[in-house]
N, C-alpha and C positions, 0 to 999 in steps of 0.2 A: 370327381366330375366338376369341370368348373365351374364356377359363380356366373351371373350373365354378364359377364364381359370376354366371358370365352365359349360359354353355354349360352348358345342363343336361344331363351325360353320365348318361342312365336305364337302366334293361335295357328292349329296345323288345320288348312283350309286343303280337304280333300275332296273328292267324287267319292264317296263309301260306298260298297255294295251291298243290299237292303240287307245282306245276311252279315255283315261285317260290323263293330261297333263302330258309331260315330261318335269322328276324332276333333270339330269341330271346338269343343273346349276342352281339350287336352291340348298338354305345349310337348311340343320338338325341341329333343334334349342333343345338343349338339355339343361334341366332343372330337378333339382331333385323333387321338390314337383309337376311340372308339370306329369313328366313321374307317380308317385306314383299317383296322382289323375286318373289320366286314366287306371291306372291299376285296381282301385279300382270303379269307375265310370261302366268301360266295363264288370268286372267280372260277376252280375248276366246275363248282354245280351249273353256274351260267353257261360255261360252255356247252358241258354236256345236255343242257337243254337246248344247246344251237339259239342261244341268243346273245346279242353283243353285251359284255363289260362295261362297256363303255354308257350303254343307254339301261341301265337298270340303278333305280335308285334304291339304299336301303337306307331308311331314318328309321330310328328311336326312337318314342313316344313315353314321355312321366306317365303312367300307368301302373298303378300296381297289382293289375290283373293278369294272367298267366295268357298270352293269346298274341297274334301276329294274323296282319290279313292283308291284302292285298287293292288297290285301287284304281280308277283308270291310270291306263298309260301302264308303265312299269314300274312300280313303284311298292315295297315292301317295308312293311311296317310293322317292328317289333315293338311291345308294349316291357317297357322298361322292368316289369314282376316278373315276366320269361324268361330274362338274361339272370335276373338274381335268384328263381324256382331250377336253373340248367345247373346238372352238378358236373357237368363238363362242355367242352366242346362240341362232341359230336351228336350231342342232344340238342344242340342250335344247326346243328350240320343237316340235322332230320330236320327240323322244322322250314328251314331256307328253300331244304328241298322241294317240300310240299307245295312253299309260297310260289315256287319258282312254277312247277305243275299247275296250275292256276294259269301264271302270265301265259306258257306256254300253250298250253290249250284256249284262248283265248277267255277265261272265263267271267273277267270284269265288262270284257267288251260283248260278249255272248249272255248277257243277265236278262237282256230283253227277252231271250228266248225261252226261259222259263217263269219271267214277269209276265209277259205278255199275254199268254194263255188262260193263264190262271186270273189275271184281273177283269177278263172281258166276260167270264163268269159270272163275276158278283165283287165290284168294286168296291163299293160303298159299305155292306159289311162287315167287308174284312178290315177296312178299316178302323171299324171300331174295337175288334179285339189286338188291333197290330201291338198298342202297344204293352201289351199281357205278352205275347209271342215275344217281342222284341227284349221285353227284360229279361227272360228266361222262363218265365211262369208257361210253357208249353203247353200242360194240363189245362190251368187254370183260363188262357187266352182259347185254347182251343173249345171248351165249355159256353162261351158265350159267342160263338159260332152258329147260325143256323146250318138246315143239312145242304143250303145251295153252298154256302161258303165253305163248308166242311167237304165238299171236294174242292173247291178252288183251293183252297189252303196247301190240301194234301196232296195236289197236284205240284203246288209248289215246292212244299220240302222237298219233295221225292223229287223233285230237279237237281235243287243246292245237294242236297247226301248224294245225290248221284254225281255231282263236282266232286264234291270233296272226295269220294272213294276215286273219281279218275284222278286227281293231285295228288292223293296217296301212291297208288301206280306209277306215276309217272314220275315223282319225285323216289320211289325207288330204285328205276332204270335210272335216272339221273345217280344217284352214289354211287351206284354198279361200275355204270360207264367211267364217273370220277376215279372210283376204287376208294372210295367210302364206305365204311360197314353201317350197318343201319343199323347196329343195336343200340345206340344211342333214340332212334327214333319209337323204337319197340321200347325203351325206356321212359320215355316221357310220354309215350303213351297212356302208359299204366300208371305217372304221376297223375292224368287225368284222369284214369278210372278211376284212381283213389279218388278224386276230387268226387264224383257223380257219387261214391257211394258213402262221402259223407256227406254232402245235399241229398240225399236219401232219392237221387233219380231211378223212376224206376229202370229196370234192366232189363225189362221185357218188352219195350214200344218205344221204336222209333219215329213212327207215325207225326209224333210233333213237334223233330227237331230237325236242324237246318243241317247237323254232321252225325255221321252214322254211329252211335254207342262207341267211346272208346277200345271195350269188351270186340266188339266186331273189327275195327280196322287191325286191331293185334291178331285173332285169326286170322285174318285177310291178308296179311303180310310175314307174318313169321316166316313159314314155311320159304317167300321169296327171299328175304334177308338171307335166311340161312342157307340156302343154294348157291349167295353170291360167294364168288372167291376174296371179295373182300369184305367180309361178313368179319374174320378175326383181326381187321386193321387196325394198327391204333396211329390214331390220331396222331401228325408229328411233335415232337414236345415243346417245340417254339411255338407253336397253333395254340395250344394247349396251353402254355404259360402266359402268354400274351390274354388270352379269355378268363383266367382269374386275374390279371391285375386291371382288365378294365372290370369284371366285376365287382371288386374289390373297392376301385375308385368310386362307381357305380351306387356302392352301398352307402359308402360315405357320405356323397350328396343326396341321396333321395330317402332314407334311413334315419330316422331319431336318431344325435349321437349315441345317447344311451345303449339303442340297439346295439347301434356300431361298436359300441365297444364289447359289449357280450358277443357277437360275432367273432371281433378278432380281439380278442384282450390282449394284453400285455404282453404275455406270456408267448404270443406268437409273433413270432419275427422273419415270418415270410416276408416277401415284397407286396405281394397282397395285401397284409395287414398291415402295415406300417403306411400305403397308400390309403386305407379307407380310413387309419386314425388320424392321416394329415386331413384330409376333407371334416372329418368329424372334429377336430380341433378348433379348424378354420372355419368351419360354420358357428361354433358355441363361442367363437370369438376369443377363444386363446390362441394368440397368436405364436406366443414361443415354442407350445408345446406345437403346433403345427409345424414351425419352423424345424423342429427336432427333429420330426417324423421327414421331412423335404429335404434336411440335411442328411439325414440316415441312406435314403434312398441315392443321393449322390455322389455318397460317399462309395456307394456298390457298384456306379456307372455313372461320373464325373459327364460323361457326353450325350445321355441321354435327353433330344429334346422335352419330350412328355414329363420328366423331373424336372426337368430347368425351368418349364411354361405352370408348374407346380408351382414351386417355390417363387417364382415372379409375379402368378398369381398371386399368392398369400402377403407381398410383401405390396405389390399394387394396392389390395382391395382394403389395407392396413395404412394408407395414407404412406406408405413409404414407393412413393412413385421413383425417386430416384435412383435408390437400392435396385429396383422392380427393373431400370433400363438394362443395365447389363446382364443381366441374367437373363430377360427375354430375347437379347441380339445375341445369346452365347441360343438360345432354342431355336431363335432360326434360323442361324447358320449351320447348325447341325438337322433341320428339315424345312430345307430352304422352299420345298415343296405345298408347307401346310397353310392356306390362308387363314384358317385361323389364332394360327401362333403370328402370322404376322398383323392379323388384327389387335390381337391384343400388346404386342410392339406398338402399335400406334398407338393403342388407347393410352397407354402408357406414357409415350413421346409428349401426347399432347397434356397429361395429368401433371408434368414438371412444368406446365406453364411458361416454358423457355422457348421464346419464339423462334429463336435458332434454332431448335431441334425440330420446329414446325417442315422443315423443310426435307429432314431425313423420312416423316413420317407421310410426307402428302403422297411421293413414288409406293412406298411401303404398301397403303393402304387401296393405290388405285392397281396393283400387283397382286395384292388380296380378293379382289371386287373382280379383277380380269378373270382369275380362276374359281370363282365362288360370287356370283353376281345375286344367290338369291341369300345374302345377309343381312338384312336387317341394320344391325350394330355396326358395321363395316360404313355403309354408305353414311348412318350417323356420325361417326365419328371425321369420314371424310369432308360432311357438311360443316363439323365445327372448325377444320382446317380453315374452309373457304370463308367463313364468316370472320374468323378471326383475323386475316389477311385482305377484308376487305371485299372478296369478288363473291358479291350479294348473290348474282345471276347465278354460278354454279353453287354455291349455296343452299339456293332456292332448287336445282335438278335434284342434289344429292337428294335432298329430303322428298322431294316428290317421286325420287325411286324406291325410300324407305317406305313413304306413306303407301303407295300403289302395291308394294307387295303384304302390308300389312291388314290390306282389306278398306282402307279409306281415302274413296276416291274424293270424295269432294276437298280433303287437304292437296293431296295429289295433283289434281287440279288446278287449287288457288296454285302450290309453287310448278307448278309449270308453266303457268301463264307470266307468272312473275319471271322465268328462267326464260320465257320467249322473248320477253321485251327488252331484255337484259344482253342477248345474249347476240352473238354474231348472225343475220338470219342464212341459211345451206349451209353453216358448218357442220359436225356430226354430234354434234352437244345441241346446239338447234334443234337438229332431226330428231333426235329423242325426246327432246323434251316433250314437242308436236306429237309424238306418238304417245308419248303418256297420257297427256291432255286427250288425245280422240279417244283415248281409252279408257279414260276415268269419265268423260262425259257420256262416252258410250253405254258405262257400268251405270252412272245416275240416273240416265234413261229407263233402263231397265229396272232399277230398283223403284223410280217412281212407277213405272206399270202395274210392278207386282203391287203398291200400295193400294192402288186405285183399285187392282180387283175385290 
């Protein structure tokens, strides 16, 4: 998993739903062959829930909690513990499903309808047990509950369990339809039952939880799984091979090396392994032996971009920018498609300090930004372009596009005022920049309101 020059670690600024953890400080772990696997992995369950491809997001979240949930809009989010607890595929293929039953039945957009209810009972004190409920303590938050709030409350779960048993349903007609088997889903089912029955949850009351007993949604679906005609599918082995090596990579970056190498020792010379010991090498800062494990892999597949953007990373982030150029233009020309391989081409471009090459990397980077606008690191690097060349005013945009997505408007702001004055006025660098600015003023608006209450 890259370093952040290819891993954009952000603050993930989402709409949670009260039943969903908030992701608020947790970072969004961005990976190019990651992001492309789930694009490709979730495509037939998208459809068969008749929602477009195209408008369905799926991010990664550093999380080493077993859990995935869903947000306004379309938007699914796996907690980085869930991809490395999946002992295959099709145990991410059940969980997708589920999230996807969610978007479909509107259920982020539909929360009022079981908020709603419930708070116009007795607002004030359920608030004070929320945050017992919220961490898990079910029992213990539901105990300091009066008997008004003890139906509000229990009004409420029994809404969220009544979600998630329709997400269940529905993300089973979804694999049906795809021709997905669902024992993968009945599988990590029962890795959270195991879970509930070493937190010693009882197994007898539902009553204070916001998803119905593990124990229950395995009854509740067996019997359909196993009716379906693709109940004995497997998985195709490209799907399947692809999902342990970003595992694999996966584990490397977000894993102790230590781990990492009890995971995959030595001794194993999958593609897997040899991918989590170059990240694990490459984080404890040996760089050779990273290099060994990057050259191993290349040697098995000379054209693979995801090896290439490997090994260019490792030799990048190692002060060898120059090595680092051609290896990264051999990754993106063999996925000429990924903006983040070509982000880090630029970052690169620009790390050899050779202004001539400023010129390869300034297309490169606004190429990258065209098909991937909400990066962070992209627009950064595109501002050090501008500065370095002089032109202050785009400069000053780039950054105030980083700043505005990064949650600070008052940076945002100053450089877009800076990028107005600078800047041709009704050109389409102009136009934006004025809309940043009414946007970030907009935002300081609001933030001073909420102080003053």
């Amino acid at each position: 998993m890259p370093r952040p020059s290819r891993l954009v670690a952000a603050t993930a600024a989402v709409l949670a739903l009260a039943a969903a953890p908030p992701a608020a400080a947790q970072s969004i772990l961005r990976d190019a062959e990651t992001e492309r696997f789930f694009k490709d992995m979730a495509k037939p369950l998208i459809e068969a829930a008749d929602l477009d491809p195209g408008s369905v997001q799926i991010v990664m979240i550093g999380d080493p909690t077993i859990n995935a949930f869903v947000t306004g809009g379309q938007n699914v989010f796996f907690h980085s513990g869930l991809l490395l607890a999946a002992d295959n595929v099709n145990e991410v293929e059940g969980v997708m499903a589920h999230e996807l039953g969610h978007i479909a039945g509107g259920h982020n957009v539909r929360f009022g309808e079981g908020a709603g209810p419930a708070t116009a009972i007795s607002l004030l004190s359920l608030l004070g047990a929320a945050a017992a409920v919220a961490a898990g303590a079910g029992e213990a938050g539901m105990a300091l509950l009066g008997m008004g709030t003890q139906a509000a409350t229990g009004k409420f779960l029994s809404f969220t369990r009544d979600q998630e048993s329709r997400a269940d349903q529905a993300g089973a007609r979804y694999l049906g339809i795809a021709g997905i088997s669902g024992r993968g889903s009945i599988d990590f089912f029962k890795k959270l039952q195991g879970q509930e029955f070493r937190l010693a949850i009882p197994q007898n009351n539902e009553y204070a939880r916001t998803h119905p007993l593990s124990g229950t949604r395995i009854s509740n679906l067996q019997a359909v799984y196993e009716a379906s005609p693709a109940y004995d599918h497997k998985p195709p082995a490209g799907l399947s091979a692809r999902f342990e090596r970003i595992k694999g990579k996966l584990a490397g970056y977000v894993e102790e090396p230590t781990r990492v190498m009890q995971l995959y020792p030595e001794s194993d010379t999958s593609i897997p392994a040899h991918y989590a010991r170059a990240y694990a090498w490459h984080r404890s800062a040996y760089v050779d032996q990273a290099l060994k494990e990057a050259d191993y892999l290349l040697a098995k597949s000379p054209n693979d971009p995801y090896f290439l953007e490997l090994k260019g990373q490792i030799l990048l982030e190692s002060g060898r920018a120059d090595d680092a150029v051609p290896v990264l233009r051999a990754a993106v020309a063999n996925a000429p498609d990924e903006p983040l391989i070509m982000t880090l081409l630029g970052h690169a471009l620009i790390s050899t300090e050779k202004p001539d090459l400023y010129a390869e990397a300034e297309p490169l980077l606004k190429k990258a930004i065209a098909r991937d606008r909400e990066n962070p690191f992209a627009w950064y690097q595109l501002g050090v372009i501008y500065d370095r060349t002089g032109d202050e005013p785009r400069a000053a945009l780039a950054s105030a596009e980083r700043l505005s997505m990064q949650g600070n408007p008052a940076g945002a702001a100053h450089n877009a005022r800076i990028a107005l004055n600078g800047l041709p006025r009704g050109t389409p660098d102009w136009i934006r920049a004025d809309d940043i600015a009414l946007a970030a003023a907009d935002d300081l608006e609001k933030n001073g309101k909420k102080k003053k209450r």
